[in-house]
N, C-alpha and C positions, 0 to 999 in steps of 0.2 A: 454545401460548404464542407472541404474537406477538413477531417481531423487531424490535428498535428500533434507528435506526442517524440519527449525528447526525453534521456536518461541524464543523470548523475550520480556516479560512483560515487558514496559517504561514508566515512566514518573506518575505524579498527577493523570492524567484520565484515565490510565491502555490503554495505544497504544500497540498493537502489532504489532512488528518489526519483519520483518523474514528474515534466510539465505534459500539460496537456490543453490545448484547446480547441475546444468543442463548442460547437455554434457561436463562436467568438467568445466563450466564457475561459477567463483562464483557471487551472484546478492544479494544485500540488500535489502532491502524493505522497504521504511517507515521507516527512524529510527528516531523517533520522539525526545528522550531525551536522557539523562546520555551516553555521546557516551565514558566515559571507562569502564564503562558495560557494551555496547556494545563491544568493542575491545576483553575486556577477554571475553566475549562468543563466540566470531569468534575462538578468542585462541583455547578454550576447548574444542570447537565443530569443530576447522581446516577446515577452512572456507577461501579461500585465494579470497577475493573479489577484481573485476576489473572493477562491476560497482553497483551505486546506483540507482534504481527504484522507483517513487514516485506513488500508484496509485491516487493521488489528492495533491495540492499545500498547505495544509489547517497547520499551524504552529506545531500543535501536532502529525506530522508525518513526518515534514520534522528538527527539530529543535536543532538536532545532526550534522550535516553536515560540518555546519565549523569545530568542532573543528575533528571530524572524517579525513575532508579533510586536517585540519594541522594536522595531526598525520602522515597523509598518504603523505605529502610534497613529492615531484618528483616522486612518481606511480601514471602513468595516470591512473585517476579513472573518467567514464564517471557517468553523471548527466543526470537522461532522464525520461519525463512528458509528458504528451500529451500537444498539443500545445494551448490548450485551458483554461490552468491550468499554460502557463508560466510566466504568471503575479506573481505569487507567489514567485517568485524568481527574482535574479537580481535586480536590481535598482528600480526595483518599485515593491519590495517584501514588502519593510517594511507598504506601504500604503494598500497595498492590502491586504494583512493578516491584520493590522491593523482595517481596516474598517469592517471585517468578524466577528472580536472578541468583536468588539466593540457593533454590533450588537448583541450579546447575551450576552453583559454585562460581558465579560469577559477580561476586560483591564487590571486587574492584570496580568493575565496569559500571554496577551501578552506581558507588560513589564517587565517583569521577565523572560522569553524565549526567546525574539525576538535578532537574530543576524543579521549584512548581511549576506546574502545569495549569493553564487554563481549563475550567469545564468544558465537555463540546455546547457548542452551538444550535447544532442540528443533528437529529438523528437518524442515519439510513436502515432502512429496513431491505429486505428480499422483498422484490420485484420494482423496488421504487427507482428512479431516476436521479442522478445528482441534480440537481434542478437547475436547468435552461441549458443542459448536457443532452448526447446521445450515449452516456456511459450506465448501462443498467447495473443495480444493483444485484448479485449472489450473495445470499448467507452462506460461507462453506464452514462451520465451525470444524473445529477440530485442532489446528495450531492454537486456539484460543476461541473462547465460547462465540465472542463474536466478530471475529474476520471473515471479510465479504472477497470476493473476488468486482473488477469492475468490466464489464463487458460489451463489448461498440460491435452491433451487430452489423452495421455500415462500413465500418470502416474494417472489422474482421480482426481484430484483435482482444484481449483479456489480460487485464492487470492481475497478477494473482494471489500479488503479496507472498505470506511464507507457506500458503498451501500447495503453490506448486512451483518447483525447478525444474530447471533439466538437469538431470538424471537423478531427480526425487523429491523429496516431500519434505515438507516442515516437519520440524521435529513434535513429537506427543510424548513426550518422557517432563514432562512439566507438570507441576499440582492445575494446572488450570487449560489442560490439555485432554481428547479424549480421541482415541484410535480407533475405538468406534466411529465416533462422529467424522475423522478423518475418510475413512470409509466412504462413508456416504457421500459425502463433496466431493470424492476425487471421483466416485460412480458418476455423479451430476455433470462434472467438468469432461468426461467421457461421451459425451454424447453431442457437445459443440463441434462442426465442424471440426473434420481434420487438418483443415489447412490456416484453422484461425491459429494467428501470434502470440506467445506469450510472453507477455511482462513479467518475470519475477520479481520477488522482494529482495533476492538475491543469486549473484550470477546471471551468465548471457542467455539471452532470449531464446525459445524455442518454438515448438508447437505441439497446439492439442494431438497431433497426427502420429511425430515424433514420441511421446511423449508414452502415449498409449495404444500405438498400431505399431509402430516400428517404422514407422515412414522418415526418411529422410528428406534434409531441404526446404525451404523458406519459400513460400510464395511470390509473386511478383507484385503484391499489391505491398508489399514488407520496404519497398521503394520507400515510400514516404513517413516510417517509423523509423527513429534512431538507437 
């Protein structure tokens, strides 16, 4: 069963949001803002989601979700983070995203975005599977203790959230950031193939190859990623 995975440009700082279906399971990704463009792009692109993926807790990728989730009133839609990143939600979302944004001076943006937020759901760990997915779980802490990358060893691509762009890296200048631990993830992501795709959390896609070899060019299997 091939995997289909589509983007959406969101929100002031350009988040990318993505649908994904995998084994016929639908999975959002990050829907950072504007969740009824979100909705109509699930519409148009037939997208029947049953759960929401965060790879990090961080406001500009989770900040669609209420009003998503009251749209979606009585379909159980799970909510699933690595557990190191669950702070960002639930009861002690508002302080913790609060204090993140605060630190790079961007308290408008929080008070202008900031909802309650639902607890997660479910919690992903390193090496686990989204469940009834071919998208594997990475732990790559380092933009945030626990932001995962998502990884479809089938289909050859890597969602990577804010750990990896082209032409750089999530920011580590944050109280809940470690450039150490950045290190280490971006070693880890260094060794998947070079021709696997990258999804970022922001800005257009690239590759492992690009990224960290100097290779140029997109695969041909990148046909059916948008």
């Amino acid at each position: 069963m091939t995997t289909r995975i589509e983007r959406l440009r969101v929100g002031q700082i350009g988040e990318n949001t993505y649908a994904i279906d995998s084994q016929g399971i639908g999975v959002l990704i990050d829907p950072g803002d504007d969740a009824a463009n979100i909705l109509h792009f699930l519409d148009q692109k037939k997208f029947d989601i049953s759960m929401i993926v965060l790879t990090h807790g961080h406001l500009d990728h989770i900040a669609a979700i209420p009003d998503l989730l009251e749209e979606w009133k009585g379909k159980p839609i799970t909510v699933a983070i690595h557990p190191n990143d669950a702070g960002y939600l639930g009861e002690n979302g508002e302080a913790t995203n609060g204090a993140t944004f605060k630190a790079v001076r961007a308290e408008g943006f929080f008070e202008s975005f900031w909802k309650p937020m639902p607890a997660a759901s479910l919690f992903l760990n390193e090496g686990d599977f989204v469940p009834g997915t071919t998208l594997l779980v990475m732990h790559t802490p380092g933009h945030s203790p626990g932001s995962i990358c998502l990884y479809d060893r089938e289909a050859g691509f890597l969602v990577s959230g804010d750990t990896l762009f082209r032409d750089g890296v999530g920011r580590v200048d944050t109280p809940d950031a470690s450039p150490q631990a950045m290190q280490k993830s971006l070693a880890r992501l260094a060794l998947l193939p070079p021709e696997t795709i990258v999804f970022p959390g922001h800005g257009p896609r690239t590759t492992i190859g690009r990224e960290f070899f100097g290779l140029d060019g997109l695969p041909d299997s990148s046909r059916n990623c948008s």
